[in-house]
N, C-alpha and C positions, 0 to 999 in steps of 0.2 A: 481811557479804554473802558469798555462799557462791561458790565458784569453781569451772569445771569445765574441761577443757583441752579442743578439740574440734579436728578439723583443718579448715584452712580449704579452701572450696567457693563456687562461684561463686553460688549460691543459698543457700535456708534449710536447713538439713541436713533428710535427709530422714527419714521415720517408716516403718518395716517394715513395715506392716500394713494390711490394706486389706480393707475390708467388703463391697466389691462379692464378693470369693469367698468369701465366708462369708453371702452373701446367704439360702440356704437353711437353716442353723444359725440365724440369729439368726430367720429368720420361722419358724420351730418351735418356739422357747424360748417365744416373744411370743406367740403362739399359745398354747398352755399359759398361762402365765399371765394372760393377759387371760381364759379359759377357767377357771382356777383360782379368779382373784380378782376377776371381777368375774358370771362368769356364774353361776358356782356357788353363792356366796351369794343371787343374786336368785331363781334358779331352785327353790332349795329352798325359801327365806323365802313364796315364795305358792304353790308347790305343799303342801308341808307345811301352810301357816295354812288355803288355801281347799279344798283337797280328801281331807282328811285330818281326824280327832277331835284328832288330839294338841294334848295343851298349849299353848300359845303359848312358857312356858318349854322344853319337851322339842323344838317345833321350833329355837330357837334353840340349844339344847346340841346338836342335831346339824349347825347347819350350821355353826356355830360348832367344832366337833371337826375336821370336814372341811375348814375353811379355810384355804389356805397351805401345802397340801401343795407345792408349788414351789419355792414359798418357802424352808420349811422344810430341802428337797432343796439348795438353792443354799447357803443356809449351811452345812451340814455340809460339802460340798462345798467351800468355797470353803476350809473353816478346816482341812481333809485337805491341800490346796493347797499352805497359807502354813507350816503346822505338820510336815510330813514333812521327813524327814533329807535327802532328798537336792533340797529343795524349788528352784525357778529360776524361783517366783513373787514371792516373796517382795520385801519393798523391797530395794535396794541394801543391801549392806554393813551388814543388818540380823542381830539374833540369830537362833537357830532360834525362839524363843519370842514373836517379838515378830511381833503384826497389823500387817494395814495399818490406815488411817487410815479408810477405809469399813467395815472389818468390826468396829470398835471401836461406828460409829456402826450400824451395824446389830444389832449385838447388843443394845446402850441401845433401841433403837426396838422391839425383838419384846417386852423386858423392859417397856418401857409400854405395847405392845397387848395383851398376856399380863392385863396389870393392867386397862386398859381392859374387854377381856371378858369376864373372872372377876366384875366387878364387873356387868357389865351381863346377866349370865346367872343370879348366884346367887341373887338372891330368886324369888320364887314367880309375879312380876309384873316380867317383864324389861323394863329399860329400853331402847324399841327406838332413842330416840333416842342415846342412847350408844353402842348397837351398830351406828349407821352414819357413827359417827365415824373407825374405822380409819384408811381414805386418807388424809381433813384433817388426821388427827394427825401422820400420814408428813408429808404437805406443811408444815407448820408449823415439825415439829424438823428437816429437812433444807435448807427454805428457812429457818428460822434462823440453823443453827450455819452455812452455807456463805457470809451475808451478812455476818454478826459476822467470820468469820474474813476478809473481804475488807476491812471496817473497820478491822480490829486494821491488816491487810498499810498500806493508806492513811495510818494513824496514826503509821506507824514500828514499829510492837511487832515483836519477833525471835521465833520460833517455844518456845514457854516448854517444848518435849516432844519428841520426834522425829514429825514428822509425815511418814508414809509412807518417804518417800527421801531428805527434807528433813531436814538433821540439827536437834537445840536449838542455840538461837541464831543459824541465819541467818534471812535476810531471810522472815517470814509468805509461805508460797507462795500462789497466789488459789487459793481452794477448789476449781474446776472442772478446773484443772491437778491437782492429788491426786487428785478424784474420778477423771477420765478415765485418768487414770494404774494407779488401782488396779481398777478395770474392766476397762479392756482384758488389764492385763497376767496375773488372773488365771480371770475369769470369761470373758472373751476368748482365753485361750491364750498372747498376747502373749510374757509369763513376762520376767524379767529383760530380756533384748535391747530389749523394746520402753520398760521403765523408762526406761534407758540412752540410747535413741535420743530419747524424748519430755524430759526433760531435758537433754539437748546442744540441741533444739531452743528450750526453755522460757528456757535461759541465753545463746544466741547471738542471738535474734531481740524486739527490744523490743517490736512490731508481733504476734509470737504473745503476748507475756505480756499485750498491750492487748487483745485481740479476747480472751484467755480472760475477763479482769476483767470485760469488758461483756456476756462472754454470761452468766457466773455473775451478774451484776445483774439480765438478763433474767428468768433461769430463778429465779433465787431469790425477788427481788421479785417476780414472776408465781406464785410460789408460795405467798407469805403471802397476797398480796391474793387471789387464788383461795380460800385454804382460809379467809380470815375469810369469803366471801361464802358457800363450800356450809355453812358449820357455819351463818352466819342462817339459812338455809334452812332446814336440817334442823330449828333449832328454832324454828321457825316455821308450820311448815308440818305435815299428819296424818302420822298414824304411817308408815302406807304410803307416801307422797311422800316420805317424810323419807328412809328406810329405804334406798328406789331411788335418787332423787337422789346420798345419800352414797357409794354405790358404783359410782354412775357418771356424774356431773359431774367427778370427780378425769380422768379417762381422756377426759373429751370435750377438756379444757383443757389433759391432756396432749398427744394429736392435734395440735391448733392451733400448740400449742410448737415442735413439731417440724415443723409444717408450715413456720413460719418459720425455723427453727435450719438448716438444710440449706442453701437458696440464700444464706442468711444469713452460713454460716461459707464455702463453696464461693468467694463473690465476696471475702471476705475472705484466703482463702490463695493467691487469682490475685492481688489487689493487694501482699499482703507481698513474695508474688516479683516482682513488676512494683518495687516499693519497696525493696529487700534491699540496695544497693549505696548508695543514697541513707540511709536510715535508721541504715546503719553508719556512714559516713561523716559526716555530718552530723547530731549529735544524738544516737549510738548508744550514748551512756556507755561505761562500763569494760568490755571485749571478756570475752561469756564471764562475766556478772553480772548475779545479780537486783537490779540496779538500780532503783529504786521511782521515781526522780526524773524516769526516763526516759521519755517516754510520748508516741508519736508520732502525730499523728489518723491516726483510721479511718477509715469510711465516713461515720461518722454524729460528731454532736458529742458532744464527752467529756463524760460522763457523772460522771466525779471532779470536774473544773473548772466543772459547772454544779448540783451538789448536793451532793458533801463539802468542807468551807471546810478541811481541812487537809491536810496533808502533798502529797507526788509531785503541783504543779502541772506545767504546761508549760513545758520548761525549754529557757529562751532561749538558741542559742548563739552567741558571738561568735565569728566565722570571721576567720582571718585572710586574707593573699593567695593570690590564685588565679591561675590560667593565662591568657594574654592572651586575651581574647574572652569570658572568663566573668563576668556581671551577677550575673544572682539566681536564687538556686535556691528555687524552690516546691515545696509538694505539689500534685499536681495537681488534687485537691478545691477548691485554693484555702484550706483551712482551716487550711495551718501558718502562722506567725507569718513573717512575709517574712523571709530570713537573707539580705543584701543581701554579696556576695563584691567586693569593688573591687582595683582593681593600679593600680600609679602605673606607667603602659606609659616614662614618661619617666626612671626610676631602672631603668637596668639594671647589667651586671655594672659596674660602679664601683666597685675594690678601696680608693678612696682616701678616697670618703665615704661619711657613715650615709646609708641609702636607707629611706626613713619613708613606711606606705602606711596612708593614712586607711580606717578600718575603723567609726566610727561617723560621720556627719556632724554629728547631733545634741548629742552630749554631747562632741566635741571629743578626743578620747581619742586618742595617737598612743602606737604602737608604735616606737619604736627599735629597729636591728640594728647593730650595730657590727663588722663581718666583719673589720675588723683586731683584734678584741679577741676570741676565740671563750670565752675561759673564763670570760668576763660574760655570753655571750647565754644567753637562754631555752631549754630543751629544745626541737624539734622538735614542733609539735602543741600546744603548749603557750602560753597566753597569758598574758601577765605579771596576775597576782592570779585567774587562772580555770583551772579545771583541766582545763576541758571539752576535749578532744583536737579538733583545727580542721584544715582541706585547707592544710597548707604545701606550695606548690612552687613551687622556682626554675624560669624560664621556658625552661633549658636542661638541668635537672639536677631530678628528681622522685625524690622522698624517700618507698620503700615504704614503708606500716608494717607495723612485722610484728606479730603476732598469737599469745598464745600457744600452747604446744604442750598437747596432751592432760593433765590432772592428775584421773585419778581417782580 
């Protein structure tokens, strides 16, 4: 597992970048492209077929030539970016040569629509239904590899390549983490600072790495089941239906996505910080680590523990003694597994005997401390066979923990 040194803050660390002032930039871009890629094709495809003699092949070789100029623009763009000398897009502590992890997958994606329309243009009688497969093919290979790669993360698998900023061999980052990462930071402007900030937040906060998992399940399961339903369509249905449909159901489904993705993440980054001191302390694994094991509920019920049967379940943690007046600490959903804190209020400073505080009722388990013997007892935080770090404090004397320093 990978480590990163981050200083500590009362909150979740925060992210530089903010879309509300770039509101007018991004509704320009989106503009164009939804203009590029969705009007333009349709616009040409029945003004060229019903008002015009041309071929049915020679309409498609022109709307087909003109499609994706954006596109097109973006990647060149994007790969002047990552690939110049004095580039501060690029991933972390990467070579001058080396992509990120979206424009590897971009490039394989134009390389099979490249092949998809060559193939649905060259004969003499173009296959229309092929050529309104573009979009569902995007949705397929991006909600594939971004599901796969969240399965591998779930399974335990280590990262077999350098993925974006993620070195080989740590912990599989969740897909939408790299995605948003290499987005903002280069097509976004971001550029290295924000790499840097979105990683100190990705490894400090267990609560940001659960909310990204569940939304890359949304987006990506929403993505195959979307794109098996418009390709039935398409070939199901007349040419013309097929044709429209395929280049604009992807974008009606996209819409909807996002109409939920917003309030969705918005009420999820007020509860991390409502959550941030509890979730560290209680349950927060090893400070500063992708932790897989770690996974604290969210809004909604997990999504790992009610459909993937392996790896990173809910991980129980036994607390040891707490402060006098402290019972039980809950999530306030109600959906964490109750972690019940007890103090035996009648063993206090007594240098002369062992003072033993019932920490399960159930299974009988007692802790011993032996304050005349210090080079027997247990680490701080530490409970004898579990490694999980727990709230130890004497009811006079409270033991900070501390946290490491920056290692980047």
């Amino acid at each position: 597992m990978e480590e990163a040194g981050l200083p500590q803050s009362e909150g979740p660390p925060p992210l530089p970048y903010s879309l509300r002032q770039r509101k007018k930039s991004i509704a320009f871009f989106w503009t164009l492209f939804v203009i590029d890629t969705l009007g333009q094709p349709l616009i040409l495809y029945w003004a060229l077929k019903y008002c015009t003699s041309l071929s049915l092949n020679l309409v498609f070789s022109i709307s087909t030539a003109a499609l994706g100029g954006i596109s097109v623009f973006e990647y060149f763009y994007r790969l002047y970016n990552l690939m110049r000398k004095d580039s501060r897009a690029r991933p972390l502590n990467a070579r001058k040569s080396w992509l990120d992890f979206f424009h590897i997958n971009f490039t394989i994606v134009w390389l099979i629509l490249a092949v998809e329309l060559i193939v649905g243009t060259v004969s003499p009688d173009p296959h229309v239904r092929l050529l309104a497969m573009p979009l569902p093919t995007v949705m397929f290979y991006f909600g594939g590899v971004h599901l796969t790669l969240d399965i591998l993360r779930m399974a335990g698998f280590k990262a077999p390549f350098r993925i974006s900023s993620t070195h080989q061999g740590s912990a599989m980052p969740t897909a939408l983490y790299v995605l948003v990462e290499d987005i903002v930071a280069v097509d976004g402007g971001g550029g290295q600072k924000f790499r840097y900030a979105l990683r100190t937040r990705y490894l400090s906060s267990p609560y940001f790495r659960r909310m990204l998992f569940e939304m890359n399940c949304f987006w990506a399961g929403g993505s195959l089941v979307a794109a098996a339903a418009i390709t039935a369509i398409i070939f199901t249905t007349s040419e013309d239906v097929a044709y429209t449909l395929g280049w604009s159901l992807p974008f009606a489904w996209a819409t909807v996505w996002t109409l939920i993705t917003f309030p969705w993440v918005q009420a999820e980054l007020r509860r991390e910080k409502e959550t941030w001191d509890r979730v560290r302390h209680f349950g927060g694994g090893e400070p500063f680590t992708d932790d897989i094991t770690v996974n604290p509920r969210t809004r909604y019920n997990s999504f790992q523990a009610r459909i993937l049967p392996f790896g990173g379940r809910e991980k129980q943690v036994q607390d040891g003694p707490s402060p006098p007046g402290s019972s039980t600490v809950t999530d306030d959903t109600n959906t964490h597994a109750n972690t019940t804190l007890t103090d035996d209020n009648n063993n206090t400073h007594n240098h002369n005997h062992n003072h033993t505080n019932s920490n399960d009722n159930t299974t009988g388990s007692k802790i011993q401390d032996d304050d005349n013997d210090n080079s027997n007892a247990q680490p701080d935080g530490v409970v004898a066979g579990d490694e999980t770090p727990v709230d130890t404090r004497d009811h006079d004397h409270e033991t900070q923990e501390k946290e490491p320093k920056p290692d980047v």
